[in-house]
C-alpha positions as a Markdown table, in Angstrom:
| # | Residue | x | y | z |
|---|---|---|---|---|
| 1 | Unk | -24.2 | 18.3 | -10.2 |
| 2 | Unk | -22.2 | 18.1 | -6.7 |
| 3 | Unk | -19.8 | 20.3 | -6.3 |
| 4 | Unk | -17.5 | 18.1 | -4.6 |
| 5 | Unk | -15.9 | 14.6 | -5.2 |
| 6 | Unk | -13.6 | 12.4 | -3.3 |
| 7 | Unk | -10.3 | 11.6 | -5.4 |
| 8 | Unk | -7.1 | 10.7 | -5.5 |
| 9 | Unk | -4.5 | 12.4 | -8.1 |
| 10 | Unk | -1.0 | 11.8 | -9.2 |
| 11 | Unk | 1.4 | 14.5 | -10.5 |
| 12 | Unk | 4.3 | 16.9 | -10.1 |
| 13 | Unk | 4.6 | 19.8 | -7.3 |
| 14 | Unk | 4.4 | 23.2 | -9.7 |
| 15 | Unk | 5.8 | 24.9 | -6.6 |
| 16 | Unk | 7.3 | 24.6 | -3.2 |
| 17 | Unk | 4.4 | 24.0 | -0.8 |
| 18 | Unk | 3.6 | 27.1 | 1.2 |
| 19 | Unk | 1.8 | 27.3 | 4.1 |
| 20 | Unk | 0.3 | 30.0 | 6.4 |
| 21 | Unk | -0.9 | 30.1 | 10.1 |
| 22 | Unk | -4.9 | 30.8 | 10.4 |
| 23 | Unk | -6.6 | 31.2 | 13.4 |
| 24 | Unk | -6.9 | 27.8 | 14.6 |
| 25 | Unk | -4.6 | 25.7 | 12.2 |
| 26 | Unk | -2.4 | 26.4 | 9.3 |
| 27 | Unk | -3.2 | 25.1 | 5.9 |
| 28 | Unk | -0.5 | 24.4 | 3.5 |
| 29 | Unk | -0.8 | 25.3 | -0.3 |
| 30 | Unk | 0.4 | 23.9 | -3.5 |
| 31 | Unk | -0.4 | 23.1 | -7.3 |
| 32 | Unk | 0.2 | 19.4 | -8.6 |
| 33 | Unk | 0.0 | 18.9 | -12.7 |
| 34 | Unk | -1.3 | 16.0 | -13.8 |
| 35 | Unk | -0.4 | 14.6 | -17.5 |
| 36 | Unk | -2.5 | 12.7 | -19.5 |
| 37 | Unk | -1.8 | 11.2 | -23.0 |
| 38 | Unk | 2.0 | 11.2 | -25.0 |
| 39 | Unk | 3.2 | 13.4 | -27.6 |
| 40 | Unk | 1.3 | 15.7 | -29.7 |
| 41 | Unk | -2.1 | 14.6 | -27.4 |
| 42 | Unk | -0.8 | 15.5 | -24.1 |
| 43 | Unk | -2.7 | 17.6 | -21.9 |
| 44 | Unk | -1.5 | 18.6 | -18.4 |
| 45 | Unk | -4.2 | 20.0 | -15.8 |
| 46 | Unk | -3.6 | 21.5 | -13.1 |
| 47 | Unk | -4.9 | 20.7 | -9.0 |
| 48 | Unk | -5.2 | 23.5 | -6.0 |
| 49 | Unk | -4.3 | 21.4 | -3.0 |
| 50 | Unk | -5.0 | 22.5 | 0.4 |
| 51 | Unk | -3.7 | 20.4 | 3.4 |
| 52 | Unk | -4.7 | 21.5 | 7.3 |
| 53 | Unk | -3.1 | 21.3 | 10.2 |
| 54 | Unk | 0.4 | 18.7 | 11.1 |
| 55 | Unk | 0.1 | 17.2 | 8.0 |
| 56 | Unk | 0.2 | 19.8 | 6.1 |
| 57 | Unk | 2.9 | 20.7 | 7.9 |
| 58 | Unk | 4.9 | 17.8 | 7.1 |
| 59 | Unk | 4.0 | 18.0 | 3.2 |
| 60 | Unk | 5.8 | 21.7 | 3.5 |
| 61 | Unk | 8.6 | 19.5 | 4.9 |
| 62 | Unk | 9.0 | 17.0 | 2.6 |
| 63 | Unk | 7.8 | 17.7 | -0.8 |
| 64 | Unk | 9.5 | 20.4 | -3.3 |
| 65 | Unk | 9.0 | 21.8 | -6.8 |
| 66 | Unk | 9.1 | 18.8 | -8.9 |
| 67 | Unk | 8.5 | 16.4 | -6.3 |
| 68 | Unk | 6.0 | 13.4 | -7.8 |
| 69 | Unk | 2.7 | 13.2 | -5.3 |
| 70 | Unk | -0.2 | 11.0 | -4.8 |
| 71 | Unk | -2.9 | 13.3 | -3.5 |
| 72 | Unk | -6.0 | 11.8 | -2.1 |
| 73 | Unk | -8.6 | 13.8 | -0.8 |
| 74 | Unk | -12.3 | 16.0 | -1.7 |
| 75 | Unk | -12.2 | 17.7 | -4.4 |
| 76 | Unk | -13.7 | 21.2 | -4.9 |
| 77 | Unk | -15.2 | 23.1 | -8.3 |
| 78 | Unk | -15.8 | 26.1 | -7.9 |
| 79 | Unk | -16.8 | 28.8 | -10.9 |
| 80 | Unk | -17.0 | 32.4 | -10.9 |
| 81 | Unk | -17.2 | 35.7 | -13.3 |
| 82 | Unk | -14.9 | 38.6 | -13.0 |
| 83 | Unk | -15.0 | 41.2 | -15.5 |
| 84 | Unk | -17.4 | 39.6 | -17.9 |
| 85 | Unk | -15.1 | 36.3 | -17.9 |
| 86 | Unk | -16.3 | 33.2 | -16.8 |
| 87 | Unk | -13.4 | 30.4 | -14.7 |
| 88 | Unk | -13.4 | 27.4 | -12.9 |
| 89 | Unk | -11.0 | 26.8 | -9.7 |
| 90 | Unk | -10.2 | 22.9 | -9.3 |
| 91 | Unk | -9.4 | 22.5 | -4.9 |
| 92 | Unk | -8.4 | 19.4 | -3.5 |
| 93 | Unk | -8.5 | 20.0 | 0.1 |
| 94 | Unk | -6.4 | 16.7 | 0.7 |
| 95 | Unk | -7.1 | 14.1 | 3.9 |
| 96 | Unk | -3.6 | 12.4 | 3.0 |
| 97 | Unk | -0.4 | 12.5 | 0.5 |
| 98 | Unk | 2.4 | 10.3 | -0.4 |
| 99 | Unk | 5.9 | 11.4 | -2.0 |
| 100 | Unk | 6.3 | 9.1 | -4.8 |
| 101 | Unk | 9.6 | 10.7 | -6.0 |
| 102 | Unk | 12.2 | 8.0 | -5.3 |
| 103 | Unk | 14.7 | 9.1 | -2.2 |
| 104 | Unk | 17.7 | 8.9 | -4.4 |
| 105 | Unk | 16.0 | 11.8 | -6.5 |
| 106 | Unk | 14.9 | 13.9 | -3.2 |
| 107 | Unk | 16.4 | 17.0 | -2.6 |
| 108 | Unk | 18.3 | 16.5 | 0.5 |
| 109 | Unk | 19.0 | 19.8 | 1.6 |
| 110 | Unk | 16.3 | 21.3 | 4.1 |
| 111 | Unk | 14.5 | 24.3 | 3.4 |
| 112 | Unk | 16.5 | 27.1 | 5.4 |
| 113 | Unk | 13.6 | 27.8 | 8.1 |
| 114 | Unk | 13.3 | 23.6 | 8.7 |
| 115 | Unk | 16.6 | 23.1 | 9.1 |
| 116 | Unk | 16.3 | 22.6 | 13.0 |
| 117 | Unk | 13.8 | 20.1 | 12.2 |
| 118 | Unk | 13.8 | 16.4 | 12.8 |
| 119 | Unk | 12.9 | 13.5 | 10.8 |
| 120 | Unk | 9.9 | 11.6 | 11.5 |
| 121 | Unk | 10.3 | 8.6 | 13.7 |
| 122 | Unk | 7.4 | 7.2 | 11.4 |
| 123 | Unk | 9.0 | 5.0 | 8.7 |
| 124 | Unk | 7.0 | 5.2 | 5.2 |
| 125 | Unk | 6.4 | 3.2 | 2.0 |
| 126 | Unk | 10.4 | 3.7 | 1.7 |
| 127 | Unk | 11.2 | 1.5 | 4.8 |
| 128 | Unk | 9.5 | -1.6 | 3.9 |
| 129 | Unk | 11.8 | -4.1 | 3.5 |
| 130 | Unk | 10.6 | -5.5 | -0.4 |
């Protein structure tokens, strides 16, 4: 079995991304839950999502706790053993995102350390005019 896919995933941000420098580009961080089913058969699962460079960059910028994502990308399975116990670790190391939560629902205030930042001269899905 290959231990990596290509996929695309929609859910909900668990957590404000975070992202950290490395030695030759920063990589942003975050977990998406994805829900399947209604009621008493739901199940939620939940996505590692790794995004290099500027574009991860710009996810830190524009998605928050919450925030609804499509995440398409390679993902990664990875299993280990600590202590006698055996896990899986689910990575999507993404090659491209789009905020699906609507911009009426976005939080508009700026995380204090972008608040200097600009907005993107690139219009989105949200600019179309249909």
């Amino acid at each position: 079995m290959p231990n990596s896919a290509t996929c695309q995933i929609v859910g909900h941000l668990g957590r404000d991304p975070e992202t950290r420098a490395g030695a030759k580009t920063s990589v942003t961080k975050f977990g998406v839950a994805v829900s399947d089913g209604y009621g008493d058969n739901k199940t939620t699962s939940w996505y590692d999502v790794a995004i290099f460079g500027a574009l991860g960059e710009r996810a830190a910028q524009w998605l928050r706790k919450g925030s609804t994502v499509l995440v398409c990308g390679r993902m990664s399975i990875r299993t280990w053993e600590k202590d006698g116990k055996n896990g899986t670790q689910v990575e999507i190391v993404a090659q491209s995102f789009e905020n699906l939560t609507p911009k009426d629902k976005r939080d508009s205030a700026p995380k204090p350390q972008e608040a200097n930042r600009q907005e993107p001269a690139q219009g989105g899905f949200d600019d179309l005019p249909f």
